[in-house]
C-alpha positions as CSV (number, residue, x, y, z in Angstrom):
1,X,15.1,18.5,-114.5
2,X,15.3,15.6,-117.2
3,X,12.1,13.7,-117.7
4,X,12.6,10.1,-117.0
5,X,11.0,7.2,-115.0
6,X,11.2,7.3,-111.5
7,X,10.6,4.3,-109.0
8,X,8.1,5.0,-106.0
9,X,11.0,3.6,-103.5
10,X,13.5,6.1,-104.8
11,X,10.9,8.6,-104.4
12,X,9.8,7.7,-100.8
13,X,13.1,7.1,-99.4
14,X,14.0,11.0,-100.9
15,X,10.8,12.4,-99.5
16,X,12.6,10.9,-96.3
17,X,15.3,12.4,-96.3
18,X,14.5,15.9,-97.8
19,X,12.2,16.1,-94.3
20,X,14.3,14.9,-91.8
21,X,17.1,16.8,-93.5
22,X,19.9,14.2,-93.2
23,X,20.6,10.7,-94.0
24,X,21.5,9.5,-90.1
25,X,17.3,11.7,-89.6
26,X,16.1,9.2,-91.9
27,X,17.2,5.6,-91.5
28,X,14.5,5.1,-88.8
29,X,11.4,6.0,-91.4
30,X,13.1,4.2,-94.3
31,X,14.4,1.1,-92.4
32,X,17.7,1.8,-94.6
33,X,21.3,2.9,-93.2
34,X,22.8,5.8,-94.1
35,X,25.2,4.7,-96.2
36,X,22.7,3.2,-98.5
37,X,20.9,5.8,-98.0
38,X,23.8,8.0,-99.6
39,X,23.9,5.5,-102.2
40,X,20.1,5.2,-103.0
41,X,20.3,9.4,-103.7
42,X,23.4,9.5,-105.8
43,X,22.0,7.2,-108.5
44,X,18.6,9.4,-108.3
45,X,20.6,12.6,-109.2
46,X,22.8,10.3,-111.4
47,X,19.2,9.1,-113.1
48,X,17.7,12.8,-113.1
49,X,21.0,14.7,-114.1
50,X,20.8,17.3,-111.7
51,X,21.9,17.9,-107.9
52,X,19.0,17.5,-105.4
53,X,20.8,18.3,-102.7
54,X,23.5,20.4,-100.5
55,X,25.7,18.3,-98.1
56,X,26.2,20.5,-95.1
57,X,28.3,19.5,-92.0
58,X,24.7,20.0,-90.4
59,X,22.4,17.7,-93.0
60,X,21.4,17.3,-96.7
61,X,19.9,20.7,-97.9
62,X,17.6,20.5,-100.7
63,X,18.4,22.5,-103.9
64,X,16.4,24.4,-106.6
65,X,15.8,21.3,-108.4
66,X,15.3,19.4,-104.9
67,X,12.8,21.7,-104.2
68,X,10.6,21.0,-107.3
69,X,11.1,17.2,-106.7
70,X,9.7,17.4,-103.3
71,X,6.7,19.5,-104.5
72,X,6.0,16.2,-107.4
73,X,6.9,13.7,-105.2
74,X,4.8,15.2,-102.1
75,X,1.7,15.0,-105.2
76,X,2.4,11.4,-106.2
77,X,2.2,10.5,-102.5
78,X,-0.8,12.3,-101.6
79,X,-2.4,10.2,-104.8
80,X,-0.8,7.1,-103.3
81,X,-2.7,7.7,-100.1
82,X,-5.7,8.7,-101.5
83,X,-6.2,5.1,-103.5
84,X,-5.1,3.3,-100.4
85,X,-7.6,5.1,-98.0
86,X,-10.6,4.8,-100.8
87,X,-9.9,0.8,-100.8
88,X,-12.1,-2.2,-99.4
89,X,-11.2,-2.1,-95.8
90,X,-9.6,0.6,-95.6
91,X,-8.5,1.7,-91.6
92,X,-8.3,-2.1,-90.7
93,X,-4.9,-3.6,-91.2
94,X,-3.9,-6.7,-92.4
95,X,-1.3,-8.7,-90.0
96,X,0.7,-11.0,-91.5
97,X,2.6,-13.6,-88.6
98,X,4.9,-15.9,-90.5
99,X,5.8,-19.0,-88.3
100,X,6.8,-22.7,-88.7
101,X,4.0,-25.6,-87.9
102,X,4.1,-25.5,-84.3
103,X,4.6,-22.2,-83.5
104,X,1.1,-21.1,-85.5
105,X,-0.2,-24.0,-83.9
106,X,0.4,-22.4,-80.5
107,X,-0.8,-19.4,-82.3
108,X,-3.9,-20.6,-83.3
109,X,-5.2,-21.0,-80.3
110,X,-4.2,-18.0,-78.4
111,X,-6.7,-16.3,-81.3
112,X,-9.2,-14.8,-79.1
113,X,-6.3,-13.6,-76.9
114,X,-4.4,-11.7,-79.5
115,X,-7.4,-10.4,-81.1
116,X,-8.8,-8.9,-77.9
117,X,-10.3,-5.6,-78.5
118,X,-8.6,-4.8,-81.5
119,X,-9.7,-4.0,-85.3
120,X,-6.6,-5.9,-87.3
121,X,-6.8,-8.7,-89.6
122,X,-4.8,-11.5,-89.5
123,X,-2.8,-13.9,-91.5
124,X,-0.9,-16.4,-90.5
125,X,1.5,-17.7,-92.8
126,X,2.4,-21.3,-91.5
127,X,5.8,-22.7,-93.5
128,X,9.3,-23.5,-92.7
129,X,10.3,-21.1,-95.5
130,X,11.4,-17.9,-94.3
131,X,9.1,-15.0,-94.9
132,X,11.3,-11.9,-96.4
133,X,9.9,-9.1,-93.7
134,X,11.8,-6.8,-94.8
135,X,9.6,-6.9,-98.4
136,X,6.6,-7.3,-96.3
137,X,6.3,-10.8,-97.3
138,X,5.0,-10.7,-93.4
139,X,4.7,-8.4,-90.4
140,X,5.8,-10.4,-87.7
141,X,8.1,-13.5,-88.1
142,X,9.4,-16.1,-85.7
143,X,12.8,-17.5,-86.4
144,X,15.5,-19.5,-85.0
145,X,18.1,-16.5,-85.0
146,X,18.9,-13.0,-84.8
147,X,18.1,-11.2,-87.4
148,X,19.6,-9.4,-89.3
149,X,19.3,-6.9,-91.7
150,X,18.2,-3.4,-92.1
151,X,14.9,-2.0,-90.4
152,X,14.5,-5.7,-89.0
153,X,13.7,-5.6,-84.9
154,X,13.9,-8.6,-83.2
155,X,13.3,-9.5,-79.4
156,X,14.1,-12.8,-77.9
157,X,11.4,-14.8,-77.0
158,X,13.7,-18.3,-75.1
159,X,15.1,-21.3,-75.9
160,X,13.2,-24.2,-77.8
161,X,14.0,-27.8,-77.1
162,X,12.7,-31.3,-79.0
163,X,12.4,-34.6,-77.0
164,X,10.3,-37.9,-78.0
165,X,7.2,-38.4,-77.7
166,X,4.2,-41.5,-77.6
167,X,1.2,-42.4,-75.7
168,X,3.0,-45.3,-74.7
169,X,6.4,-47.1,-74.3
170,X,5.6,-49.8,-76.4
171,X,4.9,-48.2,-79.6
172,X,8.1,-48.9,-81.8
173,X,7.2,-47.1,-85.3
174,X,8.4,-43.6,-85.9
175,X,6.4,-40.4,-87.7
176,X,9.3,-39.6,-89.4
177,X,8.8,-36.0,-91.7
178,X,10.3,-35.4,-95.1
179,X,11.9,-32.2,-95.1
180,X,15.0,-29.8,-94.4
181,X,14.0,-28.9,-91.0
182,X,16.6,-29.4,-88.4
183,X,14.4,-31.9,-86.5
184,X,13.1,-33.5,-89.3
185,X,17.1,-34.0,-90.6
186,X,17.9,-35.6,-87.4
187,X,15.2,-37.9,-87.3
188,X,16.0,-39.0,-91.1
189,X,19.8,-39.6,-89.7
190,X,19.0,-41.6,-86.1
191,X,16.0,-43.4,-87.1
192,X,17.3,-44.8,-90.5
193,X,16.9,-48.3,-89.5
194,X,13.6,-48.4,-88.2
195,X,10.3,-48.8,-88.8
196,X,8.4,-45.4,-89.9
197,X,5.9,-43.8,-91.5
198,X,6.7,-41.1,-93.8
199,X,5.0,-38.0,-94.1
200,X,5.0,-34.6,-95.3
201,X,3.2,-32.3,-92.9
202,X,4.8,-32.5,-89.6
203,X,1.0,-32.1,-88.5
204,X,0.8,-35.2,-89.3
205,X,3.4,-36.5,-87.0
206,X,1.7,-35.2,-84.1
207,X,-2.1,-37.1,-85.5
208,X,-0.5,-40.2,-85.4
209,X,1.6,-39.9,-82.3
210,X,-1.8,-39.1,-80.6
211,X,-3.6,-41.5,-82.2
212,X,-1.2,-44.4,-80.8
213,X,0.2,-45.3,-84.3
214,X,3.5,-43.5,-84.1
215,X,6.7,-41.6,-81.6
216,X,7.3,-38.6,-83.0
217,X,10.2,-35.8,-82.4
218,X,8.2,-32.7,-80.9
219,X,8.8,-29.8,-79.6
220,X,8.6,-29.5,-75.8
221,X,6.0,-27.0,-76.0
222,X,3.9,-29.0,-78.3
223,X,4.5,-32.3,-76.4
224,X,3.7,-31.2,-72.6
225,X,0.1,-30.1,-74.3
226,X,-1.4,-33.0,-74.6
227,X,-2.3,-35.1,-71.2
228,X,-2.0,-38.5,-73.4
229,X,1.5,-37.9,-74.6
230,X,4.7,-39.2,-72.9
231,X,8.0,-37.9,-73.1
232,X,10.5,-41.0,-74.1
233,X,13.7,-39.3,-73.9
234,X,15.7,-36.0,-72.5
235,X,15.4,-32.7,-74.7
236,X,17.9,-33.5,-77.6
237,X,21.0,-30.8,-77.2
238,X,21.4,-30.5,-80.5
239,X,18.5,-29.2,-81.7
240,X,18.0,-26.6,-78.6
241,X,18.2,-23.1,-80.4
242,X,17.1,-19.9,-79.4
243,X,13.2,-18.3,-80.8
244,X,13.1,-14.5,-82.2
245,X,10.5,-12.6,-82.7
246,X,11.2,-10.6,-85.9
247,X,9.6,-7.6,-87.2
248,X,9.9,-4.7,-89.3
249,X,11.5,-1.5,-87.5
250,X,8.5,0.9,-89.4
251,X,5.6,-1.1,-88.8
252,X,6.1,-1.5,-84.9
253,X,5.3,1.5,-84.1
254,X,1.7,1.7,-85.4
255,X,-0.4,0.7,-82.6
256,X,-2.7,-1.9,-83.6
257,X,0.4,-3.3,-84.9
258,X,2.2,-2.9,-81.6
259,X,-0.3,-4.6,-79.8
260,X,-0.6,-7.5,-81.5
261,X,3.2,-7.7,-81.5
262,X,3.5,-8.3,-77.7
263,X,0.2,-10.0,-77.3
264,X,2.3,-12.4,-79.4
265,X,5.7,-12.5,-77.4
266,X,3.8,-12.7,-74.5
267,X,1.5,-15.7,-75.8
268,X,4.8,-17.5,-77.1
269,X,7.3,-16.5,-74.0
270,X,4.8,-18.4,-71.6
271,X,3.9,-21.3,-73.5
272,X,7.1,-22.0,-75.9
273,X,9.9,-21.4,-73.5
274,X,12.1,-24.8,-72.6
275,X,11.1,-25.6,-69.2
């Protein structure tokens, strides 16, 4: 077998396959299909010059040379492990829940619910950017859509709606957000003429909606939580859409993940759902 460099990914995702003896075996512990699968071990044999495997009707077969690859990779994982089970904190995992403002607002304070008897960490990631999940970016993810992707699992959570929102019927000056956000968009278009105050943290909007200074664009969820608040107008059609909650195929299965996972649709399907 040629010395060269070898990646850890190419490594793990043949360590995959060579146990579950087939690329169809494997796309469940890899998160990748099987035709990328296929792909990802053609350009390791290409890269190593040698065949690493035997396609049978019945699964990949590892040759001589496969053989001896599994042995080093098997090594280089075990080392892997080793450094990752001798680090600070070892045993306790780190959650990482990517959401937009409101959502890890709702979050926030379902804390002591999602932490209930459970040894995780968590991190929550609050930003309309979308978190890549399937780099690990974050665990869990709350989006707008289906998603899509290899090893990405989603469940649907409900439908989200936006409507108006002051303390009172008087107050005339919007909390209008600067951003790409489909709310924050449509405010920009149907409030253009009006008098606002601009902002940058839709936090904000919701401060000085409660603080009688400002309406605001909320969502529903957000809006019905506060006793003070009135809703001005009807939910706004066009911004209605559909919440996901997005995770990685792997990482659902370990279970203090998996627990924290529903604790998390269940906290968001009864308290962000459109009613």
């Amino acid at each position: 077998m040629n010395e060269t460099k070898l990646d850890w990914d190419d490594l793990r995702l043949f360590l995959a396959v060579a146990r579950d003896g087939g690329l169809a075996a494997a796309t469940g512990a890899t998160g990748k299909s099987a035709p990328t699968l296929g792909r990802r071990i053609l350009m390791l044999e290409r890269q190593l010059g040698c065949e690493l495997f035997l396609r049978r009707a019945r699964g990949y077969e590892l040759t001589a040379q496969g053989q001896e690859l599994l042995q080093k990779a098997t090594e280089i994982e075990d080392r892997i492990l080793s450094v990752i089970q001798d680090a600070p904190g070892r045993g306790i995992p780190v959650i990482k829940i990517s959401a937009g403002t409101w959502v890890t607002h709702i979050l926030c304070a379902a804390l002591p619910e999602l932490m209930a008897q459970t040894s995780v960490k968590l991190r929550f990631i609050a930003s309309d950017d979308i978190a890549d999940i399937g780099r690990r970016e974050a665990l869990i993810g709350v989006r707008n859509k289906r998603p899509e992707g290899p090893g990405l699992a989603g469940r649907r959570i409900g439908r989200v709606r936006f409507a108006t929102y002051a303390t009172s019927k008087k107050v005339r000056v919007w909390a209008r957000v600067i951003g790409q956000t489909p709310s924050a968009r449509w405010v920009q278009d149907n409030t253009s003429d009006a008098p606002a105050i601009e902002i940058t943290d839709p936090r904000n909007a919701l401060d000085l909606t409660l603080a009688g200074e400002t309406m605001a664009l909320l969502p529903t969820f957000i809006g019905r939580r506060f006793d003070t608040l009135k809703q001005l107008s009807d939910p706004i059609e066009a911004l209605d859409h559909d919440q996901w909650l997005v995770t990685h195929h792997e990482d659902r299965f370990v279970p203090e993940v998996r627990t924290v996972i529903d604790r998390t649709f269940e906290v968001l399907k009864r308290t962000c759902t459109a009613k």
